[in-house]
C-alpha positions in Angstrom: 0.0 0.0 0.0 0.9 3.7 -0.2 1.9 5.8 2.3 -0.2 7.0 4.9 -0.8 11.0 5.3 -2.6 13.3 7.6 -6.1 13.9 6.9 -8.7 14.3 8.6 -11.3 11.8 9.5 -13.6 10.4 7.1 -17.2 10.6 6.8 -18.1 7.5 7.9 -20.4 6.5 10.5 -19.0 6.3 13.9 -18.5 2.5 15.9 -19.4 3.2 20.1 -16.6 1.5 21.8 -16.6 1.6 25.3 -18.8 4.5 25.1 -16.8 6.7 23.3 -16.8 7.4 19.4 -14.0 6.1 17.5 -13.6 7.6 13.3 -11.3 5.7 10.6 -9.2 8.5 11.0 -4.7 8.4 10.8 -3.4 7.3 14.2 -6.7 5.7 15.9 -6.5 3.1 17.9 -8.9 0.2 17.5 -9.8 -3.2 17.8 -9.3 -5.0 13.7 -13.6 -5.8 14.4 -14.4 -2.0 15.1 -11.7 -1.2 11.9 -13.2 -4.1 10.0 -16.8 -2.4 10.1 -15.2 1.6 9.9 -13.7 -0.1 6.7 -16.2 -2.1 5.4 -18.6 0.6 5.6 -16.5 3.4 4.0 -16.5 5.0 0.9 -14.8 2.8 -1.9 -11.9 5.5 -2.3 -10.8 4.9 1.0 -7.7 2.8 1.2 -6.9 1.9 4.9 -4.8 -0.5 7.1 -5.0 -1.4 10.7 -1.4 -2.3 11.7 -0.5 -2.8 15.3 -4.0 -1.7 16.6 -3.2 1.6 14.9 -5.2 3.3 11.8 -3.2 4.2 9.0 -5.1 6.1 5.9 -3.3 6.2 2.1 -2.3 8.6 0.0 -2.6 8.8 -3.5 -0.9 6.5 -5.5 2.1 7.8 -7.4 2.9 7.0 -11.1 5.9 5.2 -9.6 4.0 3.2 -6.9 1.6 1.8 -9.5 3.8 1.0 -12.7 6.2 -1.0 -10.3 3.0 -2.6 -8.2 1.6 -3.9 -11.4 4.9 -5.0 -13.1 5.2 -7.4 -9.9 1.3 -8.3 -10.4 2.2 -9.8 -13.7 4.9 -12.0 -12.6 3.5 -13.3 -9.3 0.2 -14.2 -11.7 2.5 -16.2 -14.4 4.0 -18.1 -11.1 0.0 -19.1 -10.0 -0.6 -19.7 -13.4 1.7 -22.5 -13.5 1.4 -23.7 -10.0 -1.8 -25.4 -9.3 -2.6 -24.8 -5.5 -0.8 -21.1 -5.4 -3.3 -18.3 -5.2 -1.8 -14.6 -6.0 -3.8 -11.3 -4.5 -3.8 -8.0 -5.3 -4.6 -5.2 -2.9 -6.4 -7.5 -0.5 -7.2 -7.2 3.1 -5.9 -9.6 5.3 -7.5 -10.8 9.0 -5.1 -11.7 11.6 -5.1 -11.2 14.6 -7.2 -9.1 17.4 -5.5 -5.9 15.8 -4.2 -6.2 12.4 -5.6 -6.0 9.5 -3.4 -4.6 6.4 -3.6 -4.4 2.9 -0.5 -6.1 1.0 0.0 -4.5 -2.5 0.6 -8.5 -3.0 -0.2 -12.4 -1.8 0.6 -15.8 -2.5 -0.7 -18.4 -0.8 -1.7 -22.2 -0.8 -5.0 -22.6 -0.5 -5.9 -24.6 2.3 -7.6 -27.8 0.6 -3.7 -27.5 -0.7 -2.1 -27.5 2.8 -2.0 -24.0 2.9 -2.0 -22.1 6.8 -4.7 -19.5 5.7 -8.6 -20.2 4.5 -11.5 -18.2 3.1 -14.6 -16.6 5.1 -17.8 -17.1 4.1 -18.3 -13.7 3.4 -14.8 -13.6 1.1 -11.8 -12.4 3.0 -8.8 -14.0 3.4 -8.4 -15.4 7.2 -4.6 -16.1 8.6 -1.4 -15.4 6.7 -0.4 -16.5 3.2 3.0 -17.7 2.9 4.6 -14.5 0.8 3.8 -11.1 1.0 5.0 -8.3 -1.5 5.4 -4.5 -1.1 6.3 -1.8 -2.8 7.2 0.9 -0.6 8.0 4.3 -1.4 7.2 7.0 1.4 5.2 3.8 3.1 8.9 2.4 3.6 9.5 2.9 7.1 6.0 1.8 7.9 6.6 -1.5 5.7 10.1 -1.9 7.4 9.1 -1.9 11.4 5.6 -2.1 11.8 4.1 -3.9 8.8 7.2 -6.4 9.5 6.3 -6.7 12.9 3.2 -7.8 12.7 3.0 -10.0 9.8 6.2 -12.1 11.4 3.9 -12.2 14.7 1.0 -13.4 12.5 2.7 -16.1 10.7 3.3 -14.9 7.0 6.6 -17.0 5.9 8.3 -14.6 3.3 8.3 -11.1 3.1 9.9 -8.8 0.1 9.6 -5.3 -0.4 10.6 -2.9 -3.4 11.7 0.3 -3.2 12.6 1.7 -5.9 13.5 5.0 -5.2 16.3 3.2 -3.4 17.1 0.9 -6.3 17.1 -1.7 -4.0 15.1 -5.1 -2.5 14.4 -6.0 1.1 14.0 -9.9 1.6 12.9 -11.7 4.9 12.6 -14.9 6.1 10.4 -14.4 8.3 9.7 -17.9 9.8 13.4 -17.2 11.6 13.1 -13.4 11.9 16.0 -12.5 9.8 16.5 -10.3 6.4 18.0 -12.3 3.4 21.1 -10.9 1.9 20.2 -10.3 -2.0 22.8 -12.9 -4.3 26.1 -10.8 -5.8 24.4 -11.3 -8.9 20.2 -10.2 -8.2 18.9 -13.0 -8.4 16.1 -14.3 -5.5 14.7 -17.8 -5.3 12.0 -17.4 -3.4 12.5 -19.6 0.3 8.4 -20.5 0.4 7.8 -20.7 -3.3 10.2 -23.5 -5.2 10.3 -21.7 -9.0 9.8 -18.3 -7.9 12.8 -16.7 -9.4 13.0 -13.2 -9.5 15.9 -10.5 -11.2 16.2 -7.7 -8.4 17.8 -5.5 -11.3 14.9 -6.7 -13.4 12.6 -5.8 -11.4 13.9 -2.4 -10.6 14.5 -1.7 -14.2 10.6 -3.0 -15.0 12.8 -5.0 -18.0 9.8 -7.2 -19.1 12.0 -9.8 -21.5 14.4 -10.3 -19.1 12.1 -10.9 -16.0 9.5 -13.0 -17.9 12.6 -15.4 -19.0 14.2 -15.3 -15.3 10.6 -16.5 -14.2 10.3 -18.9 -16.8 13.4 -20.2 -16.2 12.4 -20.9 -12.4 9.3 -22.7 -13.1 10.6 -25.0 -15.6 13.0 -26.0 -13.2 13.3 -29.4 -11.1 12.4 -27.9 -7.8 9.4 -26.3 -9.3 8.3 -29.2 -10.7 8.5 -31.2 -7.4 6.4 -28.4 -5.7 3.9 -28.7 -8.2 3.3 -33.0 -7.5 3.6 -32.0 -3.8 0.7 -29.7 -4.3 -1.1 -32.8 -6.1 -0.3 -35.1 -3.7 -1.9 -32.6 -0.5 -4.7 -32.3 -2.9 -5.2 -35.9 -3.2 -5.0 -36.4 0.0 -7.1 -33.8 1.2 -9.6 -35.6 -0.4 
């Protein structure tokens, strides 16, 4: 997601929480049900995020937020494409926890009749953590960094990247073991969650659509792709 800014609360109808008032507005503190029905019932230009308990409200989305957001859109969707069991998100929000509930520019996750660790409401949210979570961050990085970071390693997500590109650079977590991921010498990631997933850091910052497409081709016709994919048949099967 993009930044947050300060504006001032938005028109939406109050929750009563412990007999006070409480707005979808920057800094509020909240419990994610009273931000879940602020949010739900807000006006469809809102973009929001509960993170730690705490509100934060976007900004308009720069030229540079959205060309890079949906260059990564593309290449996550080839991966799900070709990987049977692997769902990819864009812009979704996420339930987890009693306070948290952001808005990844970008998912992938097993689906849970595939062994995945997250599962689908009723009323179509996505419940629990998907394995790998994507960002790109430019004045959002800080927030993307600490808190966002915080909370989805307490919450269980797996992987963790973010893109800034006004920093030329990637930020890669394990998450699972709480540490950041040096990038290779020469750029190249293979994903620790995702066997295939093979992504050009200079690629991606470059938005070089030849060259990414054949690094990402290159990953899913590879053996350890291929052995994800029949694990995925096999939880399926068994599932059954």
């Amino acid at each position: 997601m993009s930044t947050a800014i300060e504006t001032p609360r938005h028109r939406v109808e109050p929750v009563t929480a412990a007999g006070e008032q409480i707005f979808l507005e920057n800094g509020a503190l909240m419990s994610r049900a009273e931000f879940h029905q602020l949010y739900r019932d807000a006006p469809e230009n809102i973009r929001a995020e509960l993170i730690g308990g705490i509100v934060y409200l976007s900004s308009p989305v720069r030229r540079v937020h959205g060309i890079h957001h949906g260059f990564l859109v593309g290449l996550m969707f080839q991966y799900e494409g070709a990987t049977p069991g692997v769902e990819g998100g864009d812009n979704t929000s996420l339930l987890l926890g009693d306070q948290c509930e952001p808005q990844p520019d970008i998912y992938l996750r097993t689906l849970p009749e595939y062994g995945g660790q997250s599962r689908t409401t009723e009323d179509e949210y996505v419940e629990g953590a998907p394995e790998l979570l994507l960002e790109v961050a430019l004045s959002s990085r800080s927030i993307d960094l600490n808190a966002k970071r915080r909370d989805y390693c307490e919450f269980g997500v797996r992987e963790y990247m973010v893109l800034i590109p006004w920093s030329n650079k990637l930020v890669w977590f394990d998450l699972m073991r709480g540490t950041e991921l040096p990038v290779p010498a020469d750029g190249l990631i293979k994903s620790i969650q995702y066997p295939g997933l093979w992504l050009s850091v200079p690629t991606l910052l470059q938005r070089n659509h030849r060259a990414a497409t054949e690094v990402m081709q290159a990953g899913l016709a590879s053996p350890e792709h291929q052995a994800f994919v029949e694990q995925l048949a096999q939880r399926r099967a068994a599932a059954k």
